[in-house]
Every structure is written in structure tokens, then in C-alpha cells.
N, C-alpha and C positions, 0 to 999 in steps of 0.2 A: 269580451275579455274579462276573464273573472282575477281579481289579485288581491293578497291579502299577505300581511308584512310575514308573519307566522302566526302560527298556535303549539302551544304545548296539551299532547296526547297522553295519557297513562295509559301504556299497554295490558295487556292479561297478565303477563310474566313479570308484570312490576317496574318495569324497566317505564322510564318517560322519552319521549321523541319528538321533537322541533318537526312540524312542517312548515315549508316553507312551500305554498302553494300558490299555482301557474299553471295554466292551462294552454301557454302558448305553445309550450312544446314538445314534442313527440316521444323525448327520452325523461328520466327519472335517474337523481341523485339520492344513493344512499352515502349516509359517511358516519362511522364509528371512530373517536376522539378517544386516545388513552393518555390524560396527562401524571404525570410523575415526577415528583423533584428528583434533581442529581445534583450532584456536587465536584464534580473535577473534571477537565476537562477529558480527561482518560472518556468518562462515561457520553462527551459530544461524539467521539474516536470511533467508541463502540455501538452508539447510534448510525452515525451514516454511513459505516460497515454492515450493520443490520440493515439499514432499507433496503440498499445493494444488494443483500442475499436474500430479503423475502419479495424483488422483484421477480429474482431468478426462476422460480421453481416453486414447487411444491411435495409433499409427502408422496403425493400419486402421482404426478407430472413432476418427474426429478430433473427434466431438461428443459433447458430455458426451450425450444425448441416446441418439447411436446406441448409444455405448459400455454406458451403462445398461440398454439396451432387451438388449441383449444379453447383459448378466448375468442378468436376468430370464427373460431366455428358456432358459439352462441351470439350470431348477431355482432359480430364486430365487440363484445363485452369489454370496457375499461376500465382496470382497475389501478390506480394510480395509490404509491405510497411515496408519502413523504415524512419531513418532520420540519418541527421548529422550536427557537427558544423564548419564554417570555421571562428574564429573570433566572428564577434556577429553578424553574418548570422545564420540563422534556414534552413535545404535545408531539406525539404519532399518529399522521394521521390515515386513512384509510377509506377511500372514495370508491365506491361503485358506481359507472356512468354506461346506461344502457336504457334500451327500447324502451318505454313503457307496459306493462303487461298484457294492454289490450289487444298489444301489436305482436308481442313476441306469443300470448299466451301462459298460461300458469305453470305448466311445466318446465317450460325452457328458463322465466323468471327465477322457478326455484333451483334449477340447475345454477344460474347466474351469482344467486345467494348462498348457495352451498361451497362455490369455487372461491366466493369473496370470504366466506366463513374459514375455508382452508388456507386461505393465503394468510388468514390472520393467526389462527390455533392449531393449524397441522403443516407448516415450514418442512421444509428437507433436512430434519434431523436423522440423523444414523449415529448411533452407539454414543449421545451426547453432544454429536459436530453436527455443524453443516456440511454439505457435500466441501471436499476439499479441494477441487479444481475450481469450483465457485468460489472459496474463500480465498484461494491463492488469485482469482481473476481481480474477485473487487480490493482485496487488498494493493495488487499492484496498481490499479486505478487510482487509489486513493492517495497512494505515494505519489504519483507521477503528478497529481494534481497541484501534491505541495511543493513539489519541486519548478512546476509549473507561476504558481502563485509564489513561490519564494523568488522565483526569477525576476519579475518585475519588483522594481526599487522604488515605485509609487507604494505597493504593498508595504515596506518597509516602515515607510511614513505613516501609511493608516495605521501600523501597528502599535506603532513609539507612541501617537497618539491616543490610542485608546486600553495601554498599559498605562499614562499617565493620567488619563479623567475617570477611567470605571477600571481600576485594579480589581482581579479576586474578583470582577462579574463575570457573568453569562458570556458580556462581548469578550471578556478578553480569552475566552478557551478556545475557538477556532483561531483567534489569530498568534494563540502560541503554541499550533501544533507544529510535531517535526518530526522526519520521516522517522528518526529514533522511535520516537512516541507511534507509530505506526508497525513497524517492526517486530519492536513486542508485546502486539495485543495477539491472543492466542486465540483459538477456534472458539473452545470452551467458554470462553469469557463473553464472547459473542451471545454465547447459548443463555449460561448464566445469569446477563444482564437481561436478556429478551423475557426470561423466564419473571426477575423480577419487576418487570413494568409489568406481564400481564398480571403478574399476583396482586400489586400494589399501586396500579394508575384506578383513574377515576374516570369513568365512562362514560362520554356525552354521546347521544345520537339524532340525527338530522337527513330528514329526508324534505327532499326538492322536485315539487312537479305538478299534477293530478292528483289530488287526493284520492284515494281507493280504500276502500273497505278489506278487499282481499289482499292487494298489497300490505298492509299494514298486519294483519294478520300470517301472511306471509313470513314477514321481519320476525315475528312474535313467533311463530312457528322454528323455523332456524337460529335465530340467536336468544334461544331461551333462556338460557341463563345469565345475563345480563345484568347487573346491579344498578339501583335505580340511577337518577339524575343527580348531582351533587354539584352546589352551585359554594364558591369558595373564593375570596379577593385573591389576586395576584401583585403580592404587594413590589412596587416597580422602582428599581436602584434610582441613586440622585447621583449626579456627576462630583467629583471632587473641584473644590473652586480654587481656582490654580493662579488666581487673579492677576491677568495681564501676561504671563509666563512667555517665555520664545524663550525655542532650543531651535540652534542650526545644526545639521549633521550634514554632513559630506559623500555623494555615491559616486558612481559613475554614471554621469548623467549628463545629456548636453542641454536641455533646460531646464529651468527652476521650477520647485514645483512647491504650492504654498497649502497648506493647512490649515484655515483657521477657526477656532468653535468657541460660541458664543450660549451662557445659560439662558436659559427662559422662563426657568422656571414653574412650566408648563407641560405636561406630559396629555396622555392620549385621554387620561379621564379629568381633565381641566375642563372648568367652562369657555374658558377663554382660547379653547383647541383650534377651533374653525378659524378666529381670527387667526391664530397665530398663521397657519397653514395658509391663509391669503396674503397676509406679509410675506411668505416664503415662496410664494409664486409671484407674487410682483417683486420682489429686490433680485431672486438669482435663480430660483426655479425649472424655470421656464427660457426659450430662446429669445424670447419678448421681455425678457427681463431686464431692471435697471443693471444690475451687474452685467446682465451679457452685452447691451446694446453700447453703455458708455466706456467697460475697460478691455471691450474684444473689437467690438466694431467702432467705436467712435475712437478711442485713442490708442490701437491695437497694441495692447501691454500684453497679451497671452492667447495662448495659443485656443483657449477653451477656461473658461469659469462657472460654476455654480453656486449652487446652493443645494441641500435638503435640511430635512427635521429628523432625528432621532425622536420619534415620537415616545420611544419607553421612559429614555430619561430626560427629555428637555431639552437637546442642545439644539442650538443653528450650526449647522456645518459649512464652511465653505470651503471649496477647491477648487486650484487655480494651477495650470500649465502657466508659468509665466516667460517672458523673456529673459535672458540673461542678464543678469543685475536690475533687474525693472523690480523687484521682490519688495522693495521698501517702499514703492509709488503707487503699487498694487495696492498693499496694506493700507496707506495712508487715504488712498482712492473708495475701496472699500466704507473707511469710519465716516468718509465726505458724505459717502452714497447713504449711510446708515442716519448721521446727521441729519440729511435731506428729507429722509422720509420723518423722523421724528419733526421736521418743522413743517411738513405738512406740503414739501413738493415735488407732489406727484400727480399725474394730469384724472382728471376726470373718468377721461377714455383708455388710461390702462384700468385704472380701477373695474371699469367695465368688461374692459378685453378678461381680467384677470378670473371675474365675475361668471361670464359667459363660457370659459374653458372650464372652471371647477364645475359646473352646471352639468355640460356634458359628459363630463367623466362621469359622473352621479348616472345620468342618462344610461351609461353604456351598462352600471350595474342590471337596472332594471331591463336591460336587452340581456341578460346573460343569467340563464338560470344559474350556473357553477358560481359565480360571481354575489348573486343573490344568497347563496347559500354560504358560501365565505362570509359575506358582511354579515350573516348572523352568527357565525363560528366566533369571527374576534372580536363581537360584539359580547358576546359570553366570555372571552377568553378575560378581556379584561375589564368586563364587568360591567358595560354599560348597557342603556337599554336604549337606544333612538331612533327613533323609523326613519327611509329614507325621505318621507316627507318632512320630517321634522329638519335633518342635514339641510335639506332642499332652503326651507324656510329662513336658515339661520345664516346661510350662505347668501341668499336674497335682501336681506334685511343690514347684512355689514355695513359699516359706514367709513369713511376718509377719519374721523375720530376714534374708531373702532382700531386699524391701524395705527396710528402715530401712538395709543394707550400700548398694544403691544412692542411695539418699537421700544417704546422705555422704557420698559422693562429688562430690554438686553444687555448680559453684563458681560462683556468680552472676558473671555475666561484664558485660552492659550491658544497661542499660534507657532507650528511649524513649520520652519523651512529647510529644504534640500535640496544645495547647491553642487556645483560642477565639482569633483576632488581633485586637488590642484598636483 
């Protein structure tokens, strides 16, 4: 087995390319990155409008039907698009996942890469639109979603919450859309926008698998015009300190549901990242967690509790189904648990368990070529450079001091609660 973290290639066409090279498996990752700033949430609106209709179709294959039939028929070809936010970056992404060339051949590979080329630079435009029974599909999708997502009243809370710690960010433009803001985005605006990411994003590309000499000339041969590599910080929002704050609001709801987020001061390019993330799998994480074992299972105060990390900005999040009026014993339970760990009690053998679970998820990257090729994506995205051995090592090396240092750090910042409306 030959493995190697990546290398960075200069094509003929000037354009640079990440490999990420593996010999275990039979298929090959390409993926083309266009990132772009935007600025309102209108332009999140008219992205996931856009993925929607460049799944659909294409200039030569105008029907989601043909267009499938026709991935099918190259080897099962996958071409997945998505997107995401880092900040007030827009990142589009665009994955090819198919055969390796040895297996499909040079022909059918470049057929694969022409199809992936068209899904990006020849979309189902007519007369400036998208086809209009496509636009009118994903559009109603998109409504139904938010009517969907407005419907649960947990959403409501997520929202209140994170209009209150990251106003005027990134996070708060999906959770302040509404079908209004859906309604009147227009075909055009679609087109528009699409037009201005290709004119003005910045183009990473990455390929996963065997290295090849013909592949790689292949890419260079099709996407020739390509502008080179362009490597740039993504500078990442800080939470508002809201110190100690509680707001109750009132839904229709039959149990309590608690909110509560904690600074860190710690974001994804901290050195102090791994620890934090091992504190956030041993206190609520996880089902082995102190949060889950003492306020679910040991004194059953709720119905379900956690924890994660907002790794962009630094928060501890916790969320909690609680029982009816238990909301103040939760909270008070929670600072005990928090306490506990800053004084240093916590057993040996979760440490370990905690240890041995971050281990193998590490593991599962290195089993998953897609996965391999991701941790170098947001490894770039936000700028850092660390091999999996290096994670491996750092994760290995934690200590019971290593914890209880990031523990004190945490400054409870706000908690929401939503109770029964009387």
C-alpha cells in the first residue's frame, strides 16, 4: 500500500492541483472549488437555488432524466454539487467520483470530464433562464423546506440564538430566510449570480486516488483554462459576549427545551483545537458522555442532551430536551458537571474511551478516499496545514491537565429557554 498526505502539481495550463494519492482504490476524485464572497443572505437564497438547478440538467441533456441516463451509462459517473459557508465566503463545490482510467479507459474518462466540465460552464440556460419547470420545481422545494423548518419550534430557538451571538454573520442568513425572501428571487437573478461566481471565485483543484500521468494531462487537456491556485486567510467571525444573558420565550410545546453557549475562545485554527474538541466529547458529545450519563440517565432531567463545537467561532453549545419545569436544575447541573471537570473529576477510563473513539474516526478518514480528499479541502479552506499523522499524534499525546486548562477557559456567555405557553 502506497500513501502519501498530498502533493501539490503545476499543470501545463498553469492551473496547480492537490493530489491526494492512494492506491487502495479502484475509483478517482476530481473536485473543482470556486470560492467567492457574498454579502446577504438573498445571495445564500440564490446559491441553493443554484445547486438545485445545476443538479438537474445540462445544455445538452435538458432533462434531469436524460442527463442521469447518461451518467449511468459512463460507468455509474457521480457527479455531486454542493456548497458551504466559511464566514462571508460562498465555497461551490464540484466533485467527479468514477472508475479510474485504467479500468474505464481514456475515452470514456474524457467523456466523464467533459460531462463534469458541462455541469459546471454549460448549465440549462435558454434566452438568460434556467429551464422554467426546473426553476419553478427547486423553487417549490425550497419553500416547502422553510415551511418545513419553520414548523418546528426547537428551530425557533436555534434562531433567537444565533441572531443574538453572531448578528449580520454567515450563520444568521439561513436561519433568517422566509418564504417571502423565496418568492421573489427571479430566474434571472439565478443566472446573474451564477455568472458572477464563475467570473469572480478563486479556483482550487484536487484530485484523489492513483496518480497518473495521462489523467492528470487529461484534467489539463479539458479544463484548460483554469486560473492558477490562490491560497488566501479566511478571516472567521467572534461571537458577541453576551455575559451570562437568559431570555425565556414561550411556544407551544409540551417540554422544555434549553439552549445553552459557552465562549472558548478557540476556533478551528487554535492550537488548543484538539483539546478543546476532547473536552467536547467527554462532557456531552458523545452518549458516553458526562452530560449524557448524569442528567439523562442517572437523574433523568431530559429527554436527550448534548453538546458540540461551532468550530468557526468558538462556542460550546449545549442542547437539552428537558422535563417540564426541571430547566433551572438542568442549568445548575450542567455549571456542577462543568465545575467537575475543571477540578479534575473525571475517571482515567473515560479519558481513554474518549481517546480511543476520536482515534477511530481519524481511522475512518484514512479508509475513505472522499473523506481524505475533504480533510484536505478544509484543511486549505481555513488555512491550515496538519497531516493526519500529526492529528493522530496530538490526540495521543492529551493529558487529564490538557482538559481541566481548556475547561477554564469557558466563559458562559447565554442561555435560552422555551417553555410551555400558558
Amino acid at each position: 500500500m502506497k500513501y502519501k498526505e498530498y502533493k501539490t502539481i503545476q499543470l501545463s495550463n498553469g492551473a496547480s492541483i492537490k493530489i491526494i494519492e492512494d492506491d487502495r482504490f479502484n475509483s478517482i476524485i476530481f473536485q473543482t472549488i470556486y470560492r467567492v464572497k457574498i454579502t446577504c443572505k438573498e445571495d445564500l437564497l440564490k446559491c441553493e437555488l443554484l445547486v438545485s438547478l445545476l443538479k438537474r440538467s445540462t445544455e445538452k441533456y435538458k432533462s434531469t432524466r436524460d442527463y442521469y441516463m447518461k451518467l449511468n451509462s459512463l460507468y455509474n459517473l457521480k457527479i455531486n454539487i454542493h456548497f458551504r459557508l466559511i464566514n462571508d465566503y460562498l465555497i461551490l463545490l464540484f466533485t467527479m467520483n468514477v472508475l479510474n482510467s485504467s479500468i474505464i479507459g481514456e475515452n470514456i474518462f474524457i467523456e466523464c470530464l467533459n460531462l463534469l466540465k458541462q455541469a459546471i460552464y454549460n448549465p440549462n440556460i435558454i434566452d438568460g433562464c434556467f429551464d422554467n419547470d426546473d426553476f419553478d420545481r427547486s423553487k417549490r422545494s425550497k419553500i416547502e423546506s422553510i415551511v418545513t423548518r419553520n414548523a418546528d419550534k426547537r428551530n425557533i430557538a436555534f434562531d433567537k440564538v444565533v441572531n443574538k451571538i453572531a448578528p449580520n454573520s454567515h450563520l444568521s442568513y439561513s436561519v433568517n430566510l422566509s418564504v417571502d425572501d423565496c418568492e421573489k428571487i427571479k430566474n434571472e437573478e439565478i443566472v446573474s449570480f451564477y455568472r458572477y461566481v464563475l467570473e469572480n471565485a478563486i479556483i482550487d483543484m484536487y484530485y484523489g486516488g492513483v496518480e497518473s500521468e495521462l489523467v492528470l494531462k487529461l484534467i489539463t487537456e479539458v479544463f484548460y483554462s483554469l486560473p492558477n491556485l490562490t491560497k488566501y486567510p479566511i478571516a472567521l467571525p467572534k461571537p458577541i459576549d453576551l455575559v451570562n444573558k437568559t431570555d425565556i420565550i414561550y411556544e407551544n410545546i409540551t417540554n422544555e427545551f434549553i439552549i445553552m453557549t459557552f465562549n472558548t475562545y478557540i476556533n478551528i485554527n487554535s492550537k488548543l483545537y484538539n483539546s478543546m474538541i476532547f473536552l467536547d466529547h467527554l462532557f456531552g458529545a458523545t452518549h458516553y458522555s458526562l452530560l449524557n450519563q448524569k442528567i439523562r440517565e442517572e437523574l433523568n432531567l431530559a429527554y436527550s442532551i448534548h453538546s458540540y463545537i461551532n468550530n468557526e467561532i468558538g462556542l460550546l453549545v449545549i442542547v437539552g430536551e428537558v422535563l417540564k419545569d426541571k430547566n433551572e436544575i438542568v442549568i445548575n447541573e450542567v455549571n456542577n458537571l462543568l465545575a467537575s471537570i475543571i477540578n479534575g473529576e473525571f475517571s482515567d477510563e473515560l479519558m481513554e474511551l474518549v481517546r480511543k473513539d476520536i482515534l477511530n474516526r481519524i481511522q475512518d478518514i484514512y479508509d475513505s478516499l472522499s473523506m481524505k480528499v475533504n480533510k484536505i479541502v478544509m484543511d486549505d479552506l481555513y488555512c491550515k496545514n496538519v497531516s493526519l499523522y500529526d492529528v493522530i499524534n496530538k490526540y495521543k499525546s492529551i493529558k487529564k491537565q490538557d482538559i481541566i486548562e481548556v475547561a477554564k477557559i469557558l466563559k458562559h456567555n447565554y442561555t435560552l429557554i422555551m417553555k410551555e405557553k400558558i
